[in-house]
C-alpha positions in Angstrom: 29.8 5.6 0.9 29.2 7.3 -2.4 25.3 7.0 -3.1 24.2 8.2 -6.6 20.3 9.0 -6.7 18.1 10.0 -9.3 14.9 11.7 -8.4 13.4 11.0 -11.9 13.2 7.0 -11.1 13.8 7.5 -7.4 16.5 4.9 -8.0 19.8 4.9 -6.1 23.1 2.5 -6.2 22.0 0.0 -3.6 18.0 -0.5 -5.2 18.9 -2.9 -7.9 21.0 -5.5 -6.3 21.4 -8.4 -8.2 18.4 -8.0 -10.6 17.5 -11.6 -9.3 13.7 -12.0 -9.5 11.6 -13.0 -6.2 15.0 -12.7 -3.8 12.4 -10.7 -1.1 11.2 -14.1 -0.6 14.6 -14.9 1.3 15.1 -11.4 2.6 12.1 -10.3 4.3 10.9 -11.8 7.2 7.4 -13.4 7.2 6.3 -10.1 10.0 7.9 -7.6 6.9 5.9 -9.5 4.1 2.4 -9.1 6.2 2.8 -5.6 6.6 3.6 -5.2 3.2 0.9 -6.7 1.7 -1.2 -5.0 4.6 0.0 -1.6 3.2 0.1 -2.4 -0.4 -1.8 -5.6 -0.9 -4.9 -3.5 -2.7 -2.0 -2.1 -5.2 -0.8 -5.2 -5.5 -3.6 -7.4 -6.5 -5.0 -4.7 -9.1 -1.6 -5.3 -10.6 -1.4 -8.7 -11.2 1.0 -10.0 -8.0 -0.2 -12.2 -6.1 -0.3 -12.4 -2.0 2.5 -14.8 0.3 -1.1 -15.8 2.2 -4.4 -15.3 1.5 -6.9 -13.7 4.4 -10.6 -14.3 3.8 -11.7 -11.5 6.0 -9.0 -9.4 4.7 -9.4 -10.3 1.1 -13.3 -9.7 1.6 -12.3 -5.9 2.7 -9.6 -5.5 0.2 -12.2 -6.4 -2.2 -14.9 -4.3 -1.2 -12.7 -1.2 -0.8 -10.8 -1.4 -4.6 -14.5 -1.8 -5.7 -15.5 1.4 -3.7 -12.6 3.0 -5.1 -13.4 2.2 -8.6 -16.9 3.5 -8.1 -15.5 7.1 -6.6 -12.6 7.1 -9.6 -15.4 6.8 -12.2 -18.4 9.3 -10.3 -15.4 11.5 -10.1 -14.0 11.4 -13.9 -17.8 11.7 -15.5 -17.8 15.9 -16.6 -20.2 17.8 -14.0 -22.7 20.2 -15.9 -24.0 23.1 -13.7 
C-alpha cells in the first residue's frame, strides 16, 4: 500500500475518507466514543463539540479542572518582576 504522509498537517491518504460529516457516529463503537470523550472531552467542550452522553459527576470534574487550568494558564502568562 502506497501511504503518502505529510508531517506539516500530520495527514496521510486514508485520514480524509469521504469528507462526510459525523460518519464516527456509525463507526465507532459506543466503548470507543466513551474513551474518547474520556481522553478528550475537556478539549472538546472548550471547542464547541458537544458530548454522545452527558455524565454529571464527570461533567462536574471536567468543569472544575478546565477552570483550574484556566486559572494556572493566566497566573502563568502575567510577567514575574524580581
Amino acid at each position: 500500500m502506497n501511504t503518502r504522509f505529510d508531517p506539516a498537517t500530520q495527514l496521510h491518504n486514508r485520514h480524509i475518507l469521504n469528507g462526510q460529516t459525523g460518519r464516527w457516529k456509525t463507526v465507532l463503537s459506543p466503548a470507543q466514543v466513551n474513551q474518547i470523550e474520556d481522553w478528550f472531552g475537556d478539549w472538546l467542550v472548550q471547542h464547541g463539540y458537544p458530548l454522545r452522553e452527558r455524565h454529571p459527576v464527570k461533567d462536574s470534574l471536567r468543569s472544575a479542572r478546565m477552570q483550574a487550568v484556566n486559572r494556572l494558564n493566566r497566573a502563568l502568562s502575567k510577567p514575574r518582576s524580581f
